[in-house]
N, C-alpha and C positions, 0 to 999 in steps of 0.2 A: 363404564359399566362395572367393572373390577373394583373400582372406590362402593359404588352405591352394594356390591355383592358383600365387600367384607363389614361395611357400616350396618346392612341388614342382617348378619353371623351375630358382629358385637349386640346388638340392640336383642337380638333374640338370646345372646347370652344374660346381659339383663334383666329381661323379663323372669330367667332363671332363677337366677339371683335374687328377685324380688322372692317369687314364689317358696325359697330355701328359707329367706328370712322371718316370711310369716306364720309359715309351717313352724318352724321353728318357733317362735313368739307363743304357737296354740298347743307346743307340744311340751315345751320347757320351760320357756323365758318368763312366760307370764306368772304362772304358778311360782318356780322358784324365786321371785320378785317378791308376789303377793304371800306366802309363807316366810320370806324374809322381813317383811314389814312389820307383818305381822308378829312374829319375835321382839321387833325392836318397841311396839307400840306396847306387847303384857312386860316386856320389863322394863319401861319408862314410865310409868303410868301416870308421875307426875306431870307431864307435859298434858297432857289433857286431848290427845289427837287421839283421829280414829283413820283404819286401813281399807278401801274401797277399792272395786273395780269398778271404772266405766267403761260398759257394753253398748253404749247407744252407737254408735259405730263402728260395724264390722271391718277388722283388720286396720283399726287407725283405734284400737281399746290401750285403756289406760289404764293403771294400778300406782296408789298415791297415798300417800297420808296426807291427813290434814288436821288441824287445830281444830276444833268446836267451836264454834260460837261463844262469845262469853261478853260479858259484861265492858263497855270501853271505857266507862269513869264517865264517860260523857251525858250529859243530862239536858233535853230540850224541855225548856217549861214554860207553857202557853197559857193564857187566861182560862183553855178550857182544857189541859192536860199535863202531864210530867211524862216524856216519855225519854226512858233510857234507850240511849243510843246502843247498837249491838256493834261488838269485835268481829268479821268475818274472816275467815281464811287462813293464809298461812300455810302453803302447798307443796310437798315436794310431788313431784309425777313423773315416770318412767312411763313414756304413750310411745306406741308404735307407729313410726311416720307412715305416710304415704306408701314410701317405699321398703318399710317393712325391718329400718334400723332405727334403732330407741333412743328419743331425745328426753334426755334428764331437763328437767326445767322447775323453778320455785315461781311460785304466784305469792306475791306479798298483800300479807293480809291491808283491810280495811276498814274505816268506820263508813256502817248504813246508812245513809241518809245524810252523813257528811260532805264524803268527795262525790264530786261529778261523775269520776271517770268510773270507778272501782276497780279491781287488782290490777297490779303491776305486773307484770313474769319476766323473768330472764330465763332464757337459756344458758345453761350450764353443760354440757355435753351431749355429744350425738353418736353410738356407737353401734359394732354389729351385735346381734342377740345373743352370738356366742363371748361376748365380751362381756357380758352383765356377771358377774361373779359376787359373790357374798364382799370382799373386799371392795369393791365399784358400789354396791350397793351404800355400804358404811360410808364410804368417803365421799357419797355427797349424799347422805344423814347429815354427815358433821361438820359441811358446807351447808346444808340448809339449817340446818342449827344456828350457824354464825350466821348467817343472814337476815334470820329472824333475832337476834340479840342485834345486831347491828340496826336493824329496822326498830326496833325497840326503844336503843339508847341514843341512836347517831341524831343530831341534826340532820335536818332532811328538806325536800321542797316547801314551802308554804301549802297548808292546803288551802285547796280552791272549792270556798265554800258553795253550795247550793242557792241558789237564788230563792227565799219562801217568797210568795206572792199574800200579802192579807187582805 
């Protein structure tokens, strides 16, 4: 009974701790994130990204930049159309897990109608909200940066085209 009394202490300390994180997340974390993006997006504005929150789910919300949509070079052309193929993505995103500490992670952008699967993501870091500082923020800016240049220039998988059916 002694084990199951202090494993029920710990667990409710947890639950603590969760509730500290998210609090934190809708008091600080978010806002100073999404104002820091937002910086980096009016003084890059070559890069062509924009800075969003997603709110479709409460206490697992995200704050992210992303690339725009653009043009991929790519061109399908059928006896009865030309349609250029669209760039999607390209994503860095600081989301509040489950439990209420922030996973950095990049979604690598994609061509429409090309690949089967569409974006890739990696995770890049998982930390507490009191951790997310202007310095953390920059330093995986400038890991999603290289990623997206590495996505760009590197050889990479074949892609795996779509099956058209005529």
């Amino acid at each position: 009974m002694d084990k199951i009394e202090k494993l029920g202490q710990e667990l409710a300390q947890v639950f603590l701790r969760i509730e500290e994180r998210r609090n934190l997340w809708h008091t600080v974390t978010k806002e100073f994130i999404s104002n820091t993006l937002k910086e980096l997006v009016a003084r890059f504005p070559m890069f062509d990204w924009t800075m969003d929150i997603n709110v479709v789910w409460q206490n697992m919300e995200s704050v992210y930049v992303m690339f725009n949509y653009c043009p991929s070079g790519i061109v399908e052309k059928t006896p009865n159309a030309v349609i250029q193929k669209m760039k999607k993505g390209g994503l860095l995103s600081f989301s509040q897990s489950r439990n209420g500490q922030i996973v950095t992670w990049v979604a690598y952008p994609f061509v429409d109608g090309i690949t089967e699967d569409g974006p890739k993501s990696t995770v890049l870091d998982t930390a507490e909200p009191e951790e997310v500082d202007q310095a953390y923020i920059f330093r995986y800016a400038e890991k999603f940066l290289e990623e997206m240049i590495s996505w760009e220039n590197d050889s990479r998988e074949e892609i795996g085209f779509i099956k058209k059916h005529r």
